[in-house]
Every structure is written in structure tokens, then in C-alpha cells.
C-alpha positions as CSV (number, residue, x, y, z in Angstrom):
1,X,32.3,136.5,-98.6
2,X,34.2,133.6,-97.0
3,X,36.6,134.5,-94.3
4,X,39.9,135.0,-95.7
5,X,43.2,133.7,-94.4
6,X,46.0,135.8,-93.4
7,X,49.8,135.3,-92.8
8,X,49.7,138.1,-90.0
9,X,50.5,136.9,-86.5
10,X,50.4,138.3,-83.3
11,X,53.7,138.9,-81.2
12,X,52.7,136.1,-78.6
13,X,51.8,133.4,-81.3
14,X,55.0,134.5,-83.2
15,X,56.0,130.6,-83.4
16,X,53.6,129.8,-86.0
17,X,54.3,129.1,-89.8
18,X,52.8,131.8,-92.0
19,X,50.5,130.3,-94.5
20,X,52.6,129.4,-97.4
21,X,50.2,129.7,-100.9
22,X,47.2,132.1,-99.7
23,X,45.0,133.7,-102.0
24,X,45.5,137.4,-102.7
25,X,43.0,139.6,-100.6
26,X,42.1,141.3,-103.5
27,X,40.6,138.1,-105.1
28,X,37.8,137.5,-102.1
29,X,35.3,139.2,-103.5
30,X,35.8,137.7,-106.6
31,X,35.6,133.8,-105.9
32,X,32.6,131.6,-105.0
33,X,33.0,131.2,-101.4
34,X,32.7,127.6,-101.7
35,X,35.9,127.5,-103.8
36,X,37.5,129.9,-101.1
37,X,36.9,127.1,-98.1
38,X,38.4,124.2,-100.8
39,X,41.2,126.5,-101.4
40,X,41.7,127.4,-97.8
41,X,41.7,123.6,-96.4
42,X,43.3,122.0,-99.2
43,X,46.5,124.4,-100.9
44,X,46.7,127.2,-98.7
45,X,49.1,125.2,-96.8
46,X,50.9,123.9,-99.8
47,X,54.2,125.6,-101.5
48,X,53.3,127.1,-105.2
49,X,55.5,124.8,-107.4
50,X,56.2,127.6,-108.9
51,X,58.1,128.7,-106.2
52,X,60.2,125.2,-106.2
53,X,62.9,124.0,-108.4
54,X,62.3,121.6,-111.3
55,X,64.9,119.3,-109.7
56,X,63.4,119.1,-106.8
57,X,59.6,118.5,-107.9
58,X,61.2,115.6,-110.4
59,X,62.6,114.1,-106.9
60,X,59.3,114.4,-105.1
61,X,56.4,114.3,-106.9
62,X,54.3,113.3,-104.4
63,X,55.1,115.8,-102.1
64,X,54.2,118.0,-104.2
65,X,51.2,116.4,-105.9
66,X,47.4,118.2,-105.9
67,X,45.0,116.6,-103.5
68,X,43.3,115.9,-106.1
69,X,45.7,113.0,-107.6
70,X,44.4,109.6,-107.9
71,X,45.2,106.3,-108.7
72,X,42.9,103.8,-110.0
73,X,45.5,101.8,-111.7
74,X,45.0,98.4,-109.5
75,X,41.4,98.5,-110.7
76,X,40.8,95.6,-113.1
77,X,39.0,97.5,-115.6
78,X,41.7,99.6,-116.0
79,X,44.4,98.6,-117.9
80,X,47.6,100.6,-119.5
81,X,49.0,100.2,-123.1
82,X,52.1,101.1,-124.8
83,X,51.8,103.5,-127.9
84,X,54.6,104.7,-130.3
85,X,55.2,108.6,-131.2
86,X,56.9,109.0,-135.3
87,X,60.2,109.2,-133.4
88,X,59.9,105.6,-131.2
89,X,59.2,107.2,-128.0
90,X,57.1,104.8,-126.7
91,X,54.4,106.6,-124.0
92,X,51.2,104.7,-121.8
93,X,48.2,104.9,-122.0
94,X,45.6,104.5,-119.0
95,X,42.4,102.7,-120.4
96,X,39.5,103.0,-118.6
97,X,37.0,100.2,-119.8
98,X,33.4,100.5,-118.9
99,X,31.2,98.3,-117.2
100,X,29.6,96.0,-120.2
101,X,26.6,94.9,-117.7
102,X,25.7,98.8,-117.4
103,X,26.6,99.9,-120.6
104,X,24.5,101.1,-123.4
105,X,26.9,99.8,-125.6
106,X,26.8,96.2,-123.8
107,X,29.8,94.4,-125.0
108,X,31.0,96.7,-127.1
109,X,32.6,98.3,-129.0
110,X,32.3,101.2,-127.4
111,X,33.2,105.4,-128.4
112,X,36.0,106.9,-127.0
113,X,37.2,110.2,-125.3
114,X,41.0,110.8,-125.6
115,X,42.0,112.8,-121.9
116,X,45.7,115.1,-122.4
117,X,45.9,116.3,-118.9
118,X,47.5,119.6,-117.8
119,X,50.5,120.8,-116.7
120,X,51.7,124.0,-118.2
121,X,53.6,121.1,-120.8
122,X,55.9,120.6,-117.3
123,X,53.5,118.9,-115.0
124,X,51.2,115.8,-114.9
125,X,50.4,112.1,-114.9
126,X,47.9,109.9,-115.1
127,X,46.8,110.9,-111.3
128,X,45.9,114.2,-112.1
129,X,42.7,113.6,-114.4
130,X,42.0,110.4,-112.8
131,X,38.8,111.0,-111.0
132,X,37.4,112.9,-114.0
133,X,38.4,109.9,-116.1
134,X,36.8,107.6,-114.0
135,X,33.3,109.9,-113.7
136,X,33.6,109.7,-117.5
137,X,33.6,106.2,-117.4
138,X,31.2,105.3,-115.0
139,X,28.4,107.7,-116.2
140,X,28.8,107.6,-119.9
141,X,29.2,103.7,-120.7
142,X,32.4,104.5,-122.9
143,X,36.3,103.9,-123.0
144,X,38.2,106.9,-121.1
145,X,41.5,107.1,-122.2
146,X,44.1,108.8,-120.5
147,X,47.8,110.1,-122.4
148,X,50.8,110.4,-120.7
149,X,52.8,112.8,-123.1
150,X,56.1,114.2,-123.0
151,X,57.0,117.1,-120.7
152,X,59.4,119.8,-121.0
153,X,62.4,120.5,-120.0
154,X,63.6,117.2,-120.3
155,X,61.6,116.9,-123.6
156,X,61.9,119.9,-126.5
157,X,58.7,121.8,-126.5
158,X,56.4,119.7,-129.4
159,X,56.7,116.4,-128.5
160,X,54.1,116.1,-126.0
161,X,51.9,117.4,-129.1
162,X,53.8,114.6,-130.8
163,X,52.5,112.0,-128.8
164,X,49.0,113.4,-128.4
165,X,48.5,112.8,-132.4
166,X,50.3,109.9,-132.3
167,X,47.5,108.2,-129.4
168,X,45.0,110.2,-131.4
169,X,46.0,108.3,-135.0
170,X,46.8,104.7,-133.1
171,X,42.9,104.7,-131.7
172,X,41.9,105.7,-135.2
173,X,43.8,102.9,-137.3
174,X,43.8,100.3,-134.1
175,X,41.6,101.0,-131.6
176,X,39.6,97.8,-132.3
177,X,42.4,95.6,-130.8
178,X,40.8,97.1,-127.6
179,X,37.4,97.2,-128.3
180,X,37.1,101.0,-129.7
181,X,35.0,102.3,-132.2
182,X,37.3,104.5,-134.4
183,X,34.3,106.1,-135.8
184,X,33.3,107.5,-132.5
185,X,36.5,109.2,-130.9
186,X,36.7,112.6,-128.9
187,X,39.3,114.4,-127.5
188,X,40.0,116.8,-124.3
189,X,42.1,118.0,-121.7
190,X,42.3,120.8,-119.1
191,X,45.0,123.8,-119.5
192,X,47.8,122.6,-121.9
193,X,45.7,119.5,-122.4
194,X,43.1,121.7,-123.8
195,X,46.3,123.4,-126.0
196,X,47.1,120.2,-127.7
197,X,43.2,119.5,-127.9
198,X,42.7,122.6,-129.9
199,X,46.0,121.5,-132.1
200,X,45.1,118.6,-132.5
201,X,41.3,118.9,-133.8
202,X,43.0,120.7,-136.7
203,X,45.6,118.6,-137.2
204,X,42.7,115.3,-137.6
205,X,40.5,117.8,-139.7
206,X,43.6,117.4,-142.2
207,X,44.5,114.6,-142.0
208,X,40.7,113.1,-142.4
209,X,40.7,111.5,-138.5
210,X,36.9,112.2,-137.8
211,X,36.4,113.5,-134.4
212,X,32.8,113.9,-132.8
213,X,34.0,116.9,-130.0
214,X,37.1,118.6,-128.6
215,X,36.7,119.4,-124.9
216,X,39.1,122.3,-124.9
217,X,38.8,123.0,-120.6
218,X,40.7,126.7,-119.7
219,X,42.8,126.3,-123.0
220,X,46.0,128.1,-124.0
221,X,45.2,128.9,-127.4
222,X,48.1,131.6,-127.8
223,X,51.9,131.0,-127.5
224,X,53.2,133.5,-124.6
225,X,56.5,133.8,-125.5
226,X,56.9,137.6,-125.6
227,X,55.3,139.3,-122.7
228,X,57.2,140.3,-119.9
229,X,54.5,141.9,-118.0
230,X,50.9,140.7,-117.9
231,X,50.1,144.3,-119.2
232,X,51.8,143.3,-121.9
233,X,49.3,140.6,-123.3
234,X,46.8,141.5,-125.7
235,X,44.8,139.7,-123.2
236,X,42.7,142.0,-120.5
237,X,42.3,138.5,-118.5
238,X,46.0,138.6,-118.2
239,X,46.4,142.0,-115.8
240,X,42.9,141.5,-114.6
241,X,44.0,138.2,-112.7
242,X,47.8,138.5,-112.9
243,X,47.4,137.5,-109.1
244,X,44.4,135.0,-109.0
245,X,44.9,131.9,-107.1
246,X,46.3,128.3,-109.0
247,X,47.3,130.3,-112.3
248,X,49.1,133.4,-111.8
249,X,51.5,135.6,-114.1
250,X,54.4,133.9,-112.0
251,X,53.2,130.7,-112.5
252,X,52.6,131.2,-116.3
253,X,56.5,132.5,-116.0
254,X,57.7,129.5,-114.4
255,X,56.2,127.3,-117.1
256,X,57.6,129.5,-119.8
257,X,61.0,129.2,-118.4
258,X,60.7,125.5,-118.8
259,X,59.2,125.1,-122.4
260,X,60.7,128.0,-123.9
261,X,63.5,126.9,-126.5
262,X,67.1,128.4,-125.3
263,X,69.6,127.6,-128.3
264,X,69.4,128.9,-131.9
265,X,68.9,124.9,-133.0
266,X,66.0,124.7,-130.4
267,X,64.4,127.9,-131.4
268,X,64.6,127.1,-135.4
269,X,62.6,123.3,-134.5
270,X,60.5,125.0,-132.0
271,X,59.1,127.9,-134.9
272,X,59.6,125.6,-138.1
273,X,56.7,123.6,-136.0
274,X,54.2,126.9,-138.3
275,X,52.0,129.0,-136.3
276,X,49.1,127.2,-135.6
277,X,51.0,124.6,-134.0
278,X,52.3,127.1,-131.4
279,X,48.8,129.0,-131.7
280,X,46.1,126.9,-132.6
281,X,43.9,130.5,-132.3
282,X,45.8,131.4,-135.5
283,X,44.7,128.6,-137.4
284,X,42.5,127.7,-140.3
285,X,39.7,126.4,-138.2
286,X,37.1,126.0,-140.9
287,X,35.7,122.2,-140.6
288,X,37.2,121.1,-137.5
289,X,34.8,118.8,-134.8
290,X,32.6,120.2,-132.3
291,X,33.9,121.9,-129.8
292,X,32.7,122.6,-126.0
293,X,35.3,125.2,-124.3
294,X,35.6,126.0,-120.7
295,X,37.0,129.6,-119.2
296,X,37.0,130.3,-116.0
297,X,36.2,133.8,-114.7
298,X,39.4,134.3,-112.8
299,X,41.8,133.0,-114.7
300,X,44.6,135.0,-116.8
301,X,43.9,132.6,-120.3
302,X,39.7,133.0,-119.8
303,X,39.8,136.0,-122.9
304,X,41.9,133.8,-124.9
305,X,40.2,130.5,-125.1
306,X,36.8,132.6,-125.3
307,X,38.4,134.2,-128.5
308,X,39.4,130.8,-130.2
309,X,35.2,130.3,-129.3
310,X,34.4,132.6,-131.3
311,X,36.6,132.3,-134.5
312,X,34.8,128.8,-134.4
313,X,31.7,130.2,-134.9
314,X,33.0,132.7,-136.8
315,X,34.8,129.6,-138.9
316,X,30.9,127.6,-139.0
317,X,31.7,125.2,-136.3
318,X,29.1,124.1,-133.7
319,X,30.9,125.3,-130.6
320,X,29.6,125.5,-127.1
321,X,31.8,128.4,-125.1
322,X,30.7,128.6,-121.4
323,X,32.3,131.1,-119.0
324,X,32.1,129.7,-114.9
325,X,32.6,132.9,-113.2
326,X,33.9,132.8,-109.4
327,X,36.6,130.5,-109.9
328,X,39.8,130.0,-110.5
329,X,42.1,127.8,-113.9
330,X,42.1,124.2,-112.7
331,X,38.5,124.4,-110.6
332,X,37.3,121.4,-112.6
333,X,39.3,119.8,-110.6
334,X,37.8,120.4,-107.0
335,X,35.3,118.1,-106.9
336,X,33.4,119.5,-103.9
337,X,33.3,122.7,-105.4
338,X,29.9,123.5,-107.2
339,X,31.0,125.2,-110.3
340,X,33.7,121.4,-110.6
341,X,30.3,120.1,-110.7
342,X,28.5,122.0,-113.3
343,X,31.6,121.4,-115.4
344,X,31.2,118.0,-115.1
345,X,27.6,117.7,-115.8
346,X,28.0,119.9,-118.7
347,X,30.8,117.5,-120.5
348,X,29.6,115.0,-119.6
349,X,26.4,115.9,-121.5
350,X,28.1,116.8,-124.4
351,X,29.8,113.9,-124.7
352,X,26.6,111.8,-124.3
353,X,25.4,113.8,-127.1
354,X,28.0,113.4,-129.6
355,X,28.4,109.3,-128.6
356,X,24.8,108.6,-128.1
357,X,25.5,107.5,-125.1
């Protein structure tokens, strides 16, 4: 086991800042101790947005931005477009061409997977997937594009799903204007990126968008809008790591209080949206794409995204569900960590798969 932090000082070192973020001693035995030395050097010493207002996060986002942010954006293979949602919010999109001279696919065209990045539908950019979007890119040969939806509260809960279709159906009818293959496209995200993944799989399958894969990475798959308690969740994962490290019940909290709908008008829009909008694990998932899902074995949504696994199966869809025990929700993130790297290789494979790549 790693060594663990602790905030406990001694009377003549009294002067020193307890830690701010550390992980609950109860979790130690738990985590890969790999994970616990990335945790330890890079968040410990970092405030839990959760513990922080909206206001203030809005007014410094890079102060409080993971370490794992990047921004590749002055690279000349990477270039942003401008796509429209139904209602004429206009939202970018990060590009991420590959290299032709190293590319199966030579000049092109060339497949494409769709990143939604996560954020509990409050956070995120196009920093936070960056580097995966970029690893993408450099080992498969394809297009990497990255959406940067709507969040909540400024936006009503939906339209980030809004604008995840909407990227979805403008590669399908015009991705050829940058070199895409509409016949080729898949789709992912981590967290609430996997949510609109998992939405939006079902909502191609009916409107007849062929999709080769949904990377669905530590999904929500359930809308969490009546617990109060984690014991309260039909979910064992939810008590069982109510106090894990990057995801707890606070956190999930938090989040709610920012995408819940507040007004009757609000609540009326946000439930007329039908059920497997707000949980795609309730839906008719008979004939969507392939799917590869992601739990982690600490994290309060790993039962949930592990059920929606198996109702594809259950539904005849060729689903991969793998469980990467001793970490933490976002670890996919943590690059130097070794299960980060095993999700990596494992996507990535996939995705080779599904794009002959």
C-alpha cells in the first residue's frame, strides 16, 4: 500500500496548510498504489470544485483546471469549426486531422470518432480530453473530433445533448467538406460524455445515422434526481464508494444542484425530453452500434454503466464491458497511471477494429 497523506500536524509545525482534497483513509487499500502517488502529487493539494462556487470556477477556470488540461490548438493540424444545434446555438468543434504521410488512409478520407468530454454536464472544454484526442489521432490514422456542448446552469439541462446530435448529424450529412467518411463515424466520451454517448447511439439507431462503436467511459446511464443519500440508490456502487477520491456522493450532489430543473416550466421541458433521454439504461436498446464500456472499480456509477452492459447483450448487441479495478471515475485521464494506460490501449483497439484502421 502506498503511504497515505494526512492533514494531522504536529504542535511545532502547526504553521503548515492541511492538505486540502486527500483521499479518504478508508480508500488505501482499495486503489493501485500507482494511482495513490498521481493522486498524492497532482490533486491532493487542489480544492474539490465541489467545494467552490459556480461563480467563482466560471471566473477562474484555470485555476481550477485538472493537470491534465491541454491545449493543442496552435498545432496546424488542428483546426476548429462552427456547427449549428436545431435552435441556432452555434458550438466549435476541435478537429484533429491526421498525419496523411502516416496514415493508412493516405489522403483521405478518413473515419471518425466523435469525443463529448465530461463534466458532470457543468464542467469541461476542449482541454480536458485533449491529450486522449491527440493519442487517438496519432496512433489510429483518423479524424478526432472534439464537441464543446452546452453546460448547465447557464444552459437548461438537454441542450448539451442537443448539440451532441446535432455534431453527430452534421458529420453524417457534411462531414466530406472536411475530408470525413460519413460511413465510418464513432462516438465517445468519459462520465457525462459517456451519458450523451449512450443517448445518442439510440437516438442515430432511429434516426438511421450508422454508427460503428460507442465508447461509453464511466457512464451515467441513470438520471439521479431522487436520492438523497447514497443508500438510497438502487446502486450498491453508490454507498460502497460514496467517499472514493474524484467522484464522490458530494460531488455527484454538487452536479445535481446545477443541472437539476428548479421551476415547474423547467421541470415539464426537462421530463417531456421521455425517459430514455434522461436514462438511456431505460431504453429500447435493440440494434444500436457496438459498444465498448468502461467502469471503474471505485467509482459510485461502476454498477450502473455495467448494467446498461448487460441489457446490450441482453438487447443482441456486440458489447465489450471491462471493469479496471483499483481506481478511481476519471483515471483514464492520468496518463502515468497504468490502468489510464490499459484504457487507452483497449479503445484504441476497438476503434482500430471498427475503422480498419
Amino acid at each position: 500500500m502506498a503511504p497515505a497523506l494526512t492533514t494531522e500536524i504536529s504542535a511545532n509545525t502547526s504553521s503548515i496548510p492541511a492538505l486540502q482534497n486527500p483521499i479518504d483513509p478508508s480508500f488505501l487499500d482499495r486503489l493501485d498504489k500507482d494511482f495513490i502517488e498521481y493522486y498524492n502529487l497532482n490533486l491532493t493539494n487542489k480544492p474539490a470544485t465541489h467545494s467552490v462556487s459556480i461563480a467563482d470556477i466560471r471566473a477562474n477556470p484555470n485555476k481550477y483546471a485538472s493537470p491534465w488540461c491541454r491545449d493543442f490548438s496552435n498545432e496546424s493540424f488542428v483546426k476548429d469549426i462552427k456547427i449549428k444545434s436545431d435552435d441556432g446555438h452555434e458550438f466549435t468543434a476541435r478537429c484533429y486531422h491526421p498525419d496523411a504521410s502516416k496514415s493508412s488512409f493516405g489522403q483521405g478520407p478518413y473515419p471518425v470518432h466523435i469525443n463529448f468530454h465530461g463534466g458532470g454536464f457543468t464542467f469541461g472544454d476542449l482541454t480536458g480530453d485533449a491529450e486522449l484526442c491527440m493519442e487517438w489521432r496519432n496512433r489510429l490514422g483518423i479524424m478526432v473530433m472534439d464537441v464543446n456542448y452546452r453546460h448547465c446552469p447557464e444552459n437548461a439541462f438537454g441542450k448539451g445533448h442537443d448539440d451532441a446530435w446535432a455534431a453527430i448529424r452534421w458529420v453524417h450529412n457534411h462531414g466530406g467538406e472536411i475530408n470525413i467518411r460519413p460511413d465510418s463515424i464513432s462516438i465517445g466520451g468519459i462520465s457525462a460524455g459517456g451519458t450523451l454517448s449512450a443517448v445518442a447511439q439510440q437516438l442515430a439507431r432511429d434516426h438511421g445515422i450508422p454508427l460503428k462503436l460507442a465508447v461509453l467511459a464511466v457512464p451515467c446511464t441513470v438520471i439521479h434526481d431522487e436520492p438523497t443519500t447514497p443508500e438510497e440508490s438502487p446502486f450498491a456502487s453508490f454507498a460502497e464508494n460514496a467517499l472514493a477520491p474524484c467522484l464522490n456522493w458530494k460531488r455527484i450532489v454538487y452536479f445535481r444542484d446545477h443541472w437539476a430543473p428548479k421551476t415547474e416550466e423547467e421541470k415539464a421541458a426537462f421530463f417531456a425530453r421521455g425517459e430514455a433521454f434522461l436514462s438511456p439504461l431505460k431504453g429500447d436498446l435493440t440494434g444500436v452500434c457496438d459498444t465498448f464500456i468502461c467502469t471503474a472499480g471505485c467509482d459510485p456509477l461502476r454498477d450502473e454503466g455495467e448494467q446498461y452492459g448487460q441489457r446490450l447483450v441482453e438487447s443482441g448487441v456486440k458489447t465489450t464491458v471491462r471493469r479496471y479495478t483499483g481506481v478511481p471515475h476519471p483515471f483514464m485521464h492520468m496518463t502515468g497511471v497504468r490502468k489510464a494506460q490499459m484504457f487507452m490501449d483497449d479503445v484504441t483497439a476497438e476503434l482500430k477494429r471498427v475503422h480498419h484502421a
